[in-house]
C-alpha positions as CSV (number, residue, x, y, z in Angstrom):
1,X,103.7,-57.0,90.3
2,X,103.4,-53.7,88.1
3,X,105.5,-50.7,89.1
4,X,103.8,-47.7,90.3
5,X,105.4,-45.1,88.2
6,X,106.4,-40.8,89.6
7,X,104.0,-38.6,87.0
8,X,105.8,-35.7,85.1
9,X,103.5,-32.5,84.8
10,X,105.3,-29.3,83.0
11,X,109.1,-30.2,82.8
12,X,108.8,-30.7,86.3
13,X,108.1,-33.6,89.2
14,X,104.7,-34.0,91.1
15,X,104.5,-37.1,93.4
16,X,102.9,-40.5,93.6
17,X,104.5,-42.2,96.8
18,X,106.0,-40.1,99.8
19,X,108.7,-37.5,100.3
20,X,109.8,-33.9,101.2
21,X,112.6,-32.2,103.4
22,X,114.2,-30.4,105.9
23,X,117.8,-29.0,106.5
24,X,120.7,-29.5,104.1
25,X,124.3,-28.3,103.5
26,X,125.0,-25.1,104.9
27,X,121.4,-24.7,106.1
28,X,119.3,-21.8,105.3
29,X,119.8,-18.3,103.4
30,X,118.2,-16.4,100.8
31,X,120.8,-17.6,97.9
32,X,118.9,-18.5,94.8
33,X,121.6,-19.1,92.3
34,X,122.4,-22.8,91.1
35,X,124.9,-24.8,92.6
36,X,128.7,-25.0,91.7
37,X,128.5,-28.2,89.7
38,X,131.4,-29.4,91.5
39,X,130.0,-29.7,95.0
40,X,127.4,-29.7,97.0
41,X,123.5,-28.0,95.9
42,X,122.7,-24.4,96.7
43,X,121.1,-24.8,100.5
44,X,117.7,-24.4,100.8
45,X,116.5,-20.5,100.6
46,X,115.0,-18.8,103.5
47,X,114.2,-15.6,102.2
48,X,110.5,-13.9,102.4
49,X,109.6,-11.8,99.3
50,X,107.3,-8.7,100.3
51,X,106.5,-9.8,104.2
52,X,103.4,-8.0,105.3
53,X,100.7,-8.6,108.1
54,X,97.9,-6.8,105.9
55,X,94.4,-8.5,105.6
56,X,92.5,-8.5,103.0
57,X,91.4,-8.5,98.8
58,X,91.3,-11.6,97.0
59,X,94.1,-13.7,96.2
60,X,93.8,-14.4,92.2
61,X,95.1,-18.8,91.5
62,X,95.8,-19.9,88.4
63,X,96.2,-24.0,87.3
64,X,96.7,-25.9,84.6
65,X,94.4,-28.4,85.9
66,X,92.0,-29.1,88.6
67,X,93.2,-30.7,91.9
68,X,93.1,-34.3,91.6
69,X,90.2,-34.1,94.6
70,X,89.5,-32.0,97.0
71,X,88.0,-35.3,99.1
72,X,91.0,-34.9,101.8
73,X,91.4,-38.6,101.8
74,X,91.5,-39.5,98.1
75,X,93.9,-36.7,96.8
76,X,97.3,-38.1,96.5
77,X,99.0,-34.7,94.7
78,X,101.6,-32.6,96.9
79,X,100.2,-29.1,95.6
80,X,96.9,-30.0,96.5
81,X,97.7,-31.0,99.3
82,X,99.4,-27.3,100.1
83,X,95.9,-25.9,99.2
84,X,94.1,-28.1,101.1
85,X,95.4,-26.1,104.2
86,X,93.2,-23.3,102.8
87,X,89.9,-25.5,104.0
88,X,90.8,-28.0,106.2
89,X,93.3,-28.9,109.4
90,X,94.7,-31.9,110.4
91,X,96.3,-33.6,113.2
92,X,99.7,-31.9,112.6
93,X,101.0,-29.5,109.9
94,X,103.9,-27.2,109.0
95,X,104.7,-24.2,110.4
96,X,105.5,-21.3,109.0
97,X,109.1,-21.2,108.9
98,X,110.4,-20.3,105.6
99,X,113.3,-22.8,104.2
100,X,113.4,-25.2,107.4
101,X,111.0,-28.0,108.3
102,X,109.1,-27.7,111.6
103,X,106.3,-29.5,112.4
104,X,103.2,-28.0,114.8
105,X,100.1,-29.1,116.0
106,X,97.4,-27.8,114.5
107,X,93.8,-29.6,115.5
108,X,96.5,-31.2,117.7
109,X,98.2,-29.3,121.1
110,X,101.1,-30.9,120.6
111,X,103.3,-32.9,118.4
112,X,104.0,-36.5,119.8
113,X,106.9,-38.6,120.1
114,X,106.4,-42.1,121.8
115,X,109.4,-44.0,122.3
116,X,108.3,-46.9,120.4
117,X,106.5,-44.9,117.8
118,X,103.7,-47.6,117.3
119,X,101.5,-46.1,120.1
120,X,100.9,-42.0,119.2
121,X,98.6,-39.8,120.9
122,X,97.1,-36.4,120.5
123,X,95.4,-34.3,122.3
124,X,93.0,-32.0,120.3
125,X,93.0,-28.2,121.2
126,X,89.4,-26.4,122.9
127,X,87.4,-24.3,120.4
128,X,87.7,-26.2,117.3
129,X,84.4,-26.6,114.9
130,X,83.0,-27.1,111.5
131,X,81.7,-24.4,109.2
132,X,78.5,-24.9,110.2
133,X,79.3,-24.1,113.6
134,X,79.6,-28.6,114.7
135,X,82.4,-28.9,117.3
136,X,85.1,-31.2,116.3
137,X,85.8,-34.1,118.4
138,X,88.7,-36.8,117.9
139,X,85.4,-39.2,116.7
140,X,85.5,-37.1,113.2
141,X,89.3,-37.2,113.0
142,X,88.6,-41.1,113.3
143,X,86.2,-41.1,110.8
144,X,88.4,-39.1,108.6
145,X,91.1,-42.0,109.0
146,X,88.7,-44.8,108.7
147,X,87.6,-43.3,105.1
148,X,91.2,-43.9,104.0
149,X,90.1,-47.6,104.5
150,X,86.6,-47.7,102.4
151,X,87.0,-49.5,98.5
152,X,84.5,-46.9,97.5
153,X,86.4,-44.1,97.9
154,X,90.1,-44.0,95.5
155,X,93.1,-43.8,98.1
156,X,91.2,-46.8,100.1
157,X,92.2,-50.2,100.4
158,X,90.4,-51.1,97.4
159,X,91.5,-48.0,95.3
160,X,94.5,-46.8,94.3
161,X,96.5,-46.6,97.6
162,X,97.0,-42.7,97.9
163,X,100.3,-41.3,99.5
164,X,99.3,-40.6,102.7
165,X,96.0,-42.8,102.7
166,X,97.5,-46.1,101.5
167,X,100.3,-46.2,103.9
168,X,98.3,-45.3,106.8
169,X,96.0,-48.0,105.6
170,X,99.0,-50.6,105.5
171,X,99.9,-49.6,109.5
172,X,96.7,-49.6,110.9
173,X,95.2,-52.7,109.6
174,X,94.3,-56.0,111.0
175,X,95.7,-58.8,108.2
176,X,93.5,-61.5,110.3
177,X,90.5,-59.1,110.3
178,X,90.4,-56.7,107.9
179,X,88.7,-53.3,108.5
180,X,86.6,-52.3,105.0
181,X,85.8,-48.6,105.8
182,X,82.8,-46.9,107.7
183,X,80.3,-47.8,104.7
184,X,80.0,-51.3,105.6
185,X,81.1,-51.0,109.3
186,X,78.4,-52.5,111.4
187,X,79.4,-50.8,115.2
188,X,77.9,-47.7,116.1
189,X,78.1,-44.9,114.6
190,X,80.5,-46.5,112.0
191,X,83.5,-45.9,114.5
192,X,85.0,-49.7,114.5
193,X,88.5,-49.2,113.3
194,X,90.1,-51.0,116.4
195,X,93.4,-49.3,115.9
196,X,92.2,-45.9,116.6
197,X,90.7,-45.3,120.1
198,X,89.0,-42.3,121.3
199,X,88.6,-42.2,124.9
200,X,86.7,-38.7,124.9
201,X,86.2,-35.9,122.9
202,X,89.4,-34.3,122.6
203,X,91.9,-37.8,122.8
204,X,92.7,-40.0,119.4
205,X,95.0,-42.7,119.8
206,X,96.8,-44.8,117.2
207,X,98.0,-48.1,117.6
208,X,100.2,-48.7,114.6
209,X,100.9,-52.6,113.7
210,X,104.7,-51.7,113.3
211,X,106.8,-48.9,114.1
212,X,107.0,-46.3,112.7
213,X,109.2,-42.8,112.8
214,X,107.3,-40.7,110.0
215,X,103.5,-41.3,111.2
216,X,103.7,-37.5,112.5
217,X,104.3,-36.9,108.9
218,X,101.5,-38.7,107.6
219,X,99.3,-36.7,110.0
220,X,100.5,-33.6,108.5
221,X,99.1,-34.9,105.0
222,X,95.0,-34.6,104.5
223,X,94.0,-38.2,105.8
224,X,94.0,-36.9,109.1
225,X,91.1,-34.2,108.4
226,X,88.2,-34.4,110.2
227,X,85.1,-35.2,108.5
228,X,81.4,-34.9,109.8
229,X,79.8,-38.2,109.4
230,X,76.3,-36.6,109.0
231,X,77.7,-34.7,106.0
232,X,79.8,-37.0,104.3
233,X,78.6,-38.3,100.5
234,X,80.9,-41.3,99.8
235,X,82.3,-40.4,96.4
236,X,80.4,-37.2,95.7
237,X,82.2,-35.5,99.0
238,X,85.2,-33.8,97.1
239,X,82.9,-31.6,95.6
240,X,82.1,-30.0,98.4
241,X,84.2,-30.8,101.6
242,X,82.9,-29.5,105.0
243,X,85.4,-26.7,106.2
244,X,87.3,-27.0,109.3
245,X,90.5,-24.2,108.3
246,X,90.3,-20.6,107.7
247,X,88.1,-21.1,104.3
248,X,85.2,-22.5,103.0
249,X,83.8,-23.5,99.4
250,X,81.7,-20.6,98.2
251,X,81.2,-21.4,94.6
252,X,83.3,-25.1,92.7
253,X,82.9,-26.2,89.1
254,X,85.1,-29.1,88.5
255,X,88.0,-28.6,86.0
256,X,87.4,-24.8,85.8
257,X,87.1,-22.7,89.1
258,X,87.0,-22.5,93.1
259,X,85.9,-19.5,94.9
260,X,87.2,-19.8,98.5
261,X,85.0,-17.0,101.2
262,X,86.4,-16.9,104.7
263,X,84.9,-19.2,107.3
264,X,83.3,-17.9,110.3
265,X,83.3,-20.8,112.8
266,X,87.3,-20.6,112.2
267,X,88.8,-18.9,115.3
268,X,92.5,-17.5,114.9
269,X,92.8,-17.9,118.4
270,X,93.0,-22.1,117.5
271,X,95.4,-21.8,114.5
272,X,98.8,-20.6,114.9
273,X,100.0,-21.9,111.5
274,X,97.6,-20.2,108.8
275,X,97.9,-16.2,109.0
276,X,94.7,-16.7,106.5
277,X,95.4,-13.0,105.0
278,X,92.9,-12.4,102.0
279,X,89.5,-12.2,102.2
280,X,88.6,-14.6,99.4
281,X,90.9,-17.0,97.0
282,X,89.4,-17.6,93.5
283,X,91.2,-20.2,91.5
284,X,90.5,-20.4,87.3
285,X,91.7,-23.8,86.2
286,X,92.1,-25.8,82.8
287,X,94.4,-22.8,81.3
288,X,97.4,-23.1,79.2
289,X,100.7,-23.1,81.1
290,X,102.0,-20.3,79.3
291,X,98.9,-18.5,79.3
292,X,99.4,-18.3,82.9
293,X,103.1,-17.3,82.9
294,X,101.7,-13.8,81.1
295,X,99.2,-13.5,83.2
296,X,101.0,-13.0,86.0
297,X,103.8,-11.7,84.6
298,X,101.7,-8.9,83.5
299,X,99.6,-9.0,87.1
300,X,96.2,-10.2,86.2
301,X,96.9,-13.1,88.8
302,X,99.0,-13.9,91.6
303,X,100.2,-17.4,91.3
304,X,100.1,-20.6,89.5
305,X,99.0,-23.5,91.5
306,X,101.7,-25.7,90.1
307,X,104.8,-24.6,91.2
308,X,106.2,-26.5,88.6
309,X,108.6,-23.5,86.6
310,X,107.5,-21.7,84.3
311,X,108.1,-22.0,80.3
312,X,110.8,-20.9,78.0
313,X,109.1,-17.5,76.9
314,X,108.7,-16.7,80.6
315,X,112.1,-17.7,81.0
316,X,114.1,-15.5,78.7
317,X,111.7,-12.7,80.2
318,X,112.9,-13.1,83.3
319,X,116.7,-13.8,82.5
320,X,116.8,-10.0,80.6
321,X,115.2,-8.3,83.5
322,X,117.2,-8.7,86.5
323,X,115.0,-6.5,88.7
324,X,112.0,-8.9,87.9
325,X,114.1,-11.9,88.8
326,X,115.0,-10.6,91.9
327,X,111.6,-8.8,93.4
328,X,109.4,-11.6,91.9
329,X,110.5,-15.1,91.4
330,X,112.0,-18.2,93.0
331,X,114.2,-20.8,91.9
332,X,113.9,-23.5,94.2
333,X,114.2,-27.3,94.6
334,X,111.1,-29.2,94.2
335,X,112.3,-32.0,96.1
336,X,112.5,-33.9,92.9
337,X,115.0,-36.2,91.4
338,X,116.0,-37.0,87.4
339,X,118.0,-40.4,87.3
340,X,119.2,-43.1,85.1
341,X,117.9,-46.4,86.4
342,X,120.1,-49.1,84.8
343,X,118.2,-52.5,85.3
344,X,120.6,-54.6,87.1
345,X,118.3,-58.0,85.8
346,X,118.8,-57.6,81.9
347,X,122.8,-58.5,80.6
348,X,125.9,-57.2,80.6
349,X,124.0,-55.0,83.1
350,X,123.4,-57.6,85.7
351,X,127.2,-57.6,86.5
352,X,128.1,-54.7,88.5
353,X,131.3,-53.3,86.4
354,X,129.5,-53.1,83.9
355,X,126.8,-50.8,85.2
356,X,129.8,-48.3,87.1
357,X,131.2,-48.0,83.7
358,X,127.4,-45.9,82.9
359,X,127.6,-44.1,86.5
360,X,131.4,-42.8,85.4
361,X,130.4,-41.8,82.0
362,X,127.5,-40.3,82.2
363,X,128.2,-36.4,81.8
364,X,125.2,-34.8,84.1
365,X,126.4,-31.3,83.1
366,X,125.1,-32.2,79.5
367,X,122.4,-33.2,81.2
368,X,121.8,-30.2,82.8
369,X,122.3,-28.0,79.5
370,X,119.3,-30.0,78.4
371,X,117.1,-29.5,80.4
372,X,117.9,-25.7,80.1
373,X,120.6,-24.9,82.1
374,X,121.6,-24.3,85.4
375,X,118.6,-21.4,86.4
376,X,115.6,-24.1,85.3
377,X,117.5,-27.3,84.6
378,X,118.2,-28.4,88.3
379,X,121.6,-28.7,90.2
380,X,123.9,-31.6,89.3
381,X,123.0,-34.3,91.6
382,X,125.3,-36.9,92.8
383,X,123.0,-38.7,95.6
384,X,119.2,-40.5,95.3
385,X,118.3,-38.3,98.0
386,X,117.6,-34.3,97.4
387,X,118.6,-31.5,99.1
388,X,115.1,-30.8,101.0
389,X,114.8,-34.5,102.5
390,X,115.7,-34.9,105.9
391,X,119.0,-36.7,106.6
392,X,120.3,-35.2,103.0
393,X,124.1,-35.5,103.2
394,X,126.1,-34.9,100.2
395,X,128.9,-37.4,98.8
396,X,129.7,-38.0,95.5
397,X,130.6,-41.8,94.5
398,X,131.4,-41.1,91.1
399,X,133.2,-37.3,90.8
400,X,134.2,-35.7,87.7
401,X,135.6,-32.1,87.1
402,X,132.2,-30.1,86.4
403,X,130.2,-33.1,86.5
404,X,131.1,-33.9,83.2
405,X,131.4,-37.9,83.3
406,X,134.8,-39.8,83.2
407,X,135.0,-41.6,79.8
408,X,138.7,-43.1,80.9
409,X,137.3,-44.3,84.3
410,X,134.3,-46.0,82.9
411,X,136.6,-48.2,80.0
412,X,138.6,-49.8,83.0
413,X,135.5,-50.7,84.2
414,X,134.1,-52.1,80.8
415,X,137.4,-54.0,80.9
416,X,136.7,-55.2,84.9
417,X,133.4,-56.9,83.6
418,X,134.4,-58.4,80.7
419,X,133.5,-56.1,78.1
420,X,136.2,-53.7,76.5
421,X,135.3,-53.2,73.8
422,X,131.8,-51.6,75.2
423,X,128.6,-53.1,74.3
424,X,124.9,-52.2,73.3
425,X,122.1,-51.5,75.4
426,X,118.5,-49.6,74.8
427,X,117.1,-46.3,76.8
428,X,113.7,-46.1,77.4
429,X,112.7,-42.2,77.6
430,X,109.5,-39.9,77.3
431,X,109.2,-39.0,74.1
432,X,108.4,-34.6,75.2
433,X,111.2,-32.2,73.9
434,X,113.4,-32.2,76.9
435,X,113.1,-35.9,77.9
436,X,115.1,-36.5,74.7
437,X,117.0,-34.2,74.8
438,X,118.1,-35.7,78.1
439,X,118.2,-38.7,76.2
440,X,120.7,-37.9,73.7
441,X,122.9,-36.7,76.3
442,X,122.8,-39.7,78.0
443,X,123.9,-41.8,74.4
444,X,126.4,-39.1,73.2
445,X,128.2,-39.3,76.7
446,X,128.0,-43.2,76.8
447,X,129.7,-43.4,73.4
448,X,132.5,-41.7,74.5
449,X,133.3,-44.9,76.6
450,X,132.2,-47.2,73.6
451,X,128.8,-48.1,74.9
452,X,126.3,-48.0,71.8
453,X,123.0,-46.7,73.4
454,X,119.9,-47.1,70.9
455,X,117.2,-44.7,72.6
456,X,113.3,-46.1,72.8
457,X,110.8,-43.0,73.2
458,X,107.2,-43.4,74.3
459,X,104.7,-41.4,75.1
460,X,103.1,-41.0,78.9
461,X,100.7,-44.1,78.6
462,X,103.4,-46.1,76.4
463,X,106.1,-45.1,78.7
464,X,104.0,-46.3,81.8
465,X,103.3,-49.9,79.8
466,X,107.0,-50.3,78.9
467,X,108.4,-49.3,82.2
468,X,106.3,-51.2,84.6
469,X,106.1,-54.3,84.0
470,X,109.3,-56.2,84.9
471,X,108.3,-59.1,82.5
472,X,107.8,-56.6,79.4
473,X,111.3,-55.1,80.2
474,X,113.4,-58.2,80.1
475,X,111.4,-59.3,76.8
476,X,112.6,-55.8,75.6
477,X,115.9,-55.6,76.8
478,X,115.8,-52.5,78.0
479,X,119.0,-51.8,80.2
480,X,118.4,-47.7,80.7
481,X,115.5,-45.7,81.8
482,X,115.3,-42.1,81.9
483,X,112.7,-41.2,85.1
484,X,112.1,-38.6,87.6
485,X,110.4,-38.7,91.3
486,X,109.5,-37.3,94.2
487,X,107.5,-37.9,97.2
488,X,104.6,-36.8,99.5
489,X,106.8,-35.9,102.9
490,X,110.4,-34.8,103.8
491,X,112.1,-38.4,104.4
492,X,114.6,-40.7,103.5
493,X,112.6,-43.5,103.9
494,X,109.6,-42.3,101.6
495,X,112.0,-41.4,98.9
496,X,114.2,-44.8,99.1
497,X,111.5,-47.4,100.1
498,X,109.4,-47.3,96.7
499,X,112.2,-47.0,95.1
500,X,115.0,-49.5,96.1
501,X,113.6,-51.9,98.6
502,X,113.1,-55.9,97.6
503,X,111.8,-58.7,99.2
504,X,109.5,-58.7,102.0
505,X,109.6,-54.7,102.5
506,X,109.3,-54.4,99.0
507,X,106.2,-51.3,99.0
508,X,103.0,-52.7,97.3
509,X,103.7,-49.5,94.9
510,X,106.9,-49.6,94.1
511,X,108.9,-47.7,91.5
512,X,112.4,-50.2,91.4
513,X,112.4,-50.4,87.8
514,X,116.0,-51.2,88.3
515,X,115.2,-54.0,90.2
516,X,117.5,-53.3,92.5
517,X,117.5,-56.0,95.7
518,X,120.6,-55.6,98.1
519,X,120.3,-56.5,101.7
520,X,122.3,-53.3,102.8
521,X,119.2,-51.2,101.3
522,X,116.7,-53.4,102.8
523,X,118.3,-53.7,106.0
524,X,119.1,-49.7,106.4
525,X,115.5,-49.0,105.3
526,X,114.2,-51.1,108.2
527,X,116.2,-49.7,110.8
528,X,115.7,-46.4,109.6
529,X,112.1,-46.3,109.9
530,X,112.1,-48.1,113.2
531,X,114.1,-45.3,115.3
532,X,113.7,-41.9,116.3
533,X,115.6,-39.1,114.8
534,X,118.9,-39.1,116.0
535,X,122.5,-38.8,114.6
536,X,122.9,-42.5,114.5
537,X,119.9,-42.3,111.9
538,X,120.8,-39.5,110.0
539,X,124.3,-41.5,109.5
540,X,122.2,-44.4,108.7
541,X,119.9,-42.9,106.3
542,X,123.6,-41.9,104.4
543,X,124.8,-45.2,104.6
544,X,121.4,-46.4,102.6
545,X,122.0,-43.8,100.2
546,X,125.2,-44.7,99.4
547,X,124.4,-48.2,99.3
548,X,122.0,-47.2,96.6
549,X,124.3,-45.3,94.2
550,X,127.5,-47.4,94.8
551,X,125.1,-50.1,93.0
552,X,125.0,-48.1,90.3
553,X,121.9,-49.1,89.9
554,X,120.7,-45.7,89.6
555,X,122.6,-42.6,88.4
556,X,121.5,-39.8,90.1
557,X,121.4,-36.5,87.2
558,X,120.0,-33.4,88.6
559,X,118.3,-32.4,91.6
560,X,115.0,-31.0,90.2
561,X,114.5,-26.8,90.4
562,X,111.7,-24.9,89.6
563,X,111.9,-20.8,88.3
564,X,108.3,-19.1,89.6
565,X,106.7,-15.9,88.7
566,X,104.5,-13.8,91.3
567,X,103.0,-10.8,90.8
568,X,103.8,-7.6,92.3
569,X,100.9,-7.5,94.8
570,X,101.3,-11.1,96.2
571,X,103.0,-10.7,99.9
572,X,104.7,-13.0,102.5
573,X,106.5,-15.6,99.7
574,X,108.1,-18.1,101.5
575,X,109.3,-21.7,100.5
576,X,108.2,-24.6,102.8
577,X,110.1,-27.7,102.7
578,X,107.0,-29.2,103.9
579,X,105.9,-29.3,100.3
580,X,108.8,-28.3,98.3
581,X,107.0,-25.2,97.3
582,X,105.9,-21.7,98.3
583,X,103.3,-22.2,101.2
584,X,100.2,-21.6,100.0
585,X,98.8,-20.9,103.9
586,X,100.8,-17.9,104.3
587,X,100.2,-15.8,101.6
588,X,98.5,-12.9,101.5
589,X,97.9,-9.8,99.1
590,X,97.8,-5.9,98.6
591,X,94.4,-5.1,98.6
């Protein structure tokens, strides 16, 4: 089964499968400087830059790229996903509460929490419609879902599998009686999913085939936006969505702008959760990253859709003007995570001494200075899961003064697995300027303990065909991989699941290059994800953690940080953990 692999954009993470956050060490506060590399990550900021309640003028977006759809149930990318919020609503979203993670119901009254968290029901508020004016019922938030299902659409169950799409596909299915999406359903009005009842115009409910503690989540993410059957185009409906938040499509051209006007069937009264301050939102896409760094450095935009960190120019600007760096940037965690997966299937790697002899002398402070240093390089990691996830509890398995690796440490291991005198393996690596630079941090600090790494590079596409394929690896040999990931929401369980679980619960995405298969992992994942929030879990979800890194099967490096510009106009800057980046929904601008 191929791997499905995290994609790198700009030195920085997006996301393919499902993760995000919520409190960490210390909890909130408005520090922004990088972590001491000794101990725990900085905590997650709650500062506001330039908190206003002013309306009005037109908030100026620039990207790199176009969103990868604007169909709310084929996107599968985090930041669109954050500017989805400016058009649509879902069951549940985040509120506004810079640096912590709170969910609040948004069509929904309510946020639910059945005990057995297979059966979930909401309750949709009075007063909600479309932008033409259509009242919403719970049928079009159950068409919205049943979409999710439909081959014809990417995300479905004949597409690509999308992060929130594909898993709420997998839990609302029938294996004995498939459901293929509303194109080919034959019950009125195209409303057969038998999981998802709706007993009158304001009640959904969901009857999940397992359960499962993060469905709220997955209501927070687009598959859960209503979508008028009368309006909806199959394929063709990304490019141009029906409204149901604060804004409506006024002008698109795909791959170079979106004009957003406000919607006037959107009543404040309904929406607690999107201040909606500017008048309009104009986004220019397709532009060079660093042509976008000046722009707004120099205040001919407001922000970059990204989030991803600006570049080095932009960079050394900002580190030689302290009073820029403190009025108008952030430097926050993206939620992502750079690691070393060490394939436990390909020899001497398959024996566990020999893989703790890599975790112990690795030096993740070099691999930090690669990446830039400690401002735009990331905090020195020492766990699989990051700071913003839920649960995040910091240990360290294999410490070192500074992070810098224990040489000494990882020779009495090469001696435990039968290998003194070191050995030779191969690192598979991107071949862009600061995934090898990564990389020959990784061989010069594994010499030091007398393993001889040869380092493979590759660019995306060759990267993807090396990596994936278990088969192609062990023909290889490759014993190291240099990757990076993320996820779509703020748990342990969407972080660890594609990543370390085997067997049966093995995802049908799954990004284990290491091939990692350990019943601990399996076992903590399922009981996880079968139980409320409580502090039995949160222990648990550490116990699965550490069962992952005392594998050493992967070597966690650095915890992934992002240094953004905003211009001096832009108000109410906050960062969500909802989506590892400033929240889009709350800004706002001097007009």
């Amino acid at each position: 089964m191929p791997r499905c692999r995290a994609i790198i954009r700009a030195g920085t993470v997006t996301v393919v499968l499902g993760l995000l956050l919520a409190a960490c060490t210390g909890g909130g506060g408005g520090r922004q400087a990088p972590s001491d590399p000794s101990g725990p990550p900085a905590a997650i900021s709650s500062r506001v830059i330039a908190a206003s309640p002013r309306d009005g003028g037109t908030l100026r977006v620039l990207a790199t790229a176009d969103c990868d759809s604007w169909d709310p149930q084929r996107t599968a990318s985090v930041r669109c996903w954050n500017q989805q919020r400016w058009i649509s609503r879902q069951l549940v979203t985040y509120a506004p509460s810079p640096g912590a993670l709170r969910l609040a119901g948004d069509l929904a009254t309510e946020v639910p929490a059945p005990k057995d968290l297979r059966t979930w029901t909401y309750t949709l508020r009075e007063g909600l419609a479309f932008e033409d004016g259509t009242p919403i019922t719970s049928r079009d938030v159950k068409y919205g879902i049943e979409r999710a299902f439909a081959p014809e659409l990417a995300g479905g169950s004949g597409g690509s599998g999308g992060a929130g799409s594909g898993e709420v596909v997998r839990l609302l299915q029938d294996e004995k009686n498939p459901y293929r999406g509303p194109y080919t359903d034959p019950t009125p009005d195209r409303l057969g999913l038998a999981a998802v009842t709706t007993p009158d115009d304001r009640t959904i409910m969901f009857r999940l085939n397992r359960p499962f503690a993060d469905w709220n989540l997955l209501m927070a993410s687009p598959v859960s936006t209503p979508v008028p059957r009368a309006h909806d185009t199959g394929a063709g409906y990304g490019s141009r969505p029906v409204a149901s938040g604060p804004y409506k499509i006024e002008n698109y051209r795909p791959g170079e702008s979106l004009t957003l006007v406000r919607n006037p069937e959107w009543d404040r009264q309904t929406d607690p959760n999107r201040p909606a301050h500017p008048d309009r939102v104009v986004e220019r896409m397709g532009l060079a990253a660093a042509d976008i760094d000046s722009r707004i450095l120099t205040d001919q935009a407001d922000i970059a859709a990204d989030q991803s960190g600006v570049g080095a120019e932009a960079t050394a600007r900002i580190s030689a003007n302290p009073g820029l760096r403190a009025a108008r940037t952030t430097s926050e965690a993206t939620g992502g995570l750079r690691y070393l997966a060490v394939v436990t299937t390909v020899a001497p790697l398959d024996k566990l001494a020999c893989r703790n002899a890599v975790a112990w002398a690795v030096d993740k402070s070099a691999q930090q200075t690669a990446r830039g240093g400690p401002l735009v390089g990331g905090d020195i990691a020492a766990t699989m899961l990051t700071p913003p996830v839920r649960s995040f509890s910091w240990f360290d398995l294999f410490p070192s003064p500074g992070g810098s690796g224990n040489p000494a440490r990882a020779r009495t291991e090469l001696g435990a697995c039968g290998r003194p005198d070191g050995f030779e393996t191969t690192l598979v690596t991107r071949s862009d300027p600061l995934s090898l630079a990564q990389a020959e941090a990784v061989r010069a600090s594994l010499a030091r303990a007398g393993i001889t790494v040869t380092v493979v590079k590759f660019d995306d596409a060759g990267y993807a065909a090396a990596v994936d394929s278990p088969e192609h690896v062990h023909t290889m040999k490759y014993g190291l991989v240099l990757a990076a990931g993320a996820a779509t929401r703020p748990t342990p369980y969407a972080f660890l699941a594609p990543l370390a679980a085997s067997g049966s619960i093995r995802p049908r995405y799954s990004t284990n290059i290491a091939e990692l298969a350990l019943p601990a992992v399996d076992q903590g994942l399922e009981q996880g994800i079968g139980a409320a929030d409580s502090e039995d879990t949160a222990s648990l979800w550490t116990q699965t953690d550490r069962a992952v890194v005392g594998s050493a099967a992967y070597v966690p490096l650095l915890y992934d940080r992002a240094l953004n510009i905003y211009s001096s106009r832009l108000t109410n800057i906050h960062y969500s953990p909802g989506f590892m980046m400033t929240d889009f929904a709350s800004l706002g601008v001097v007009p």
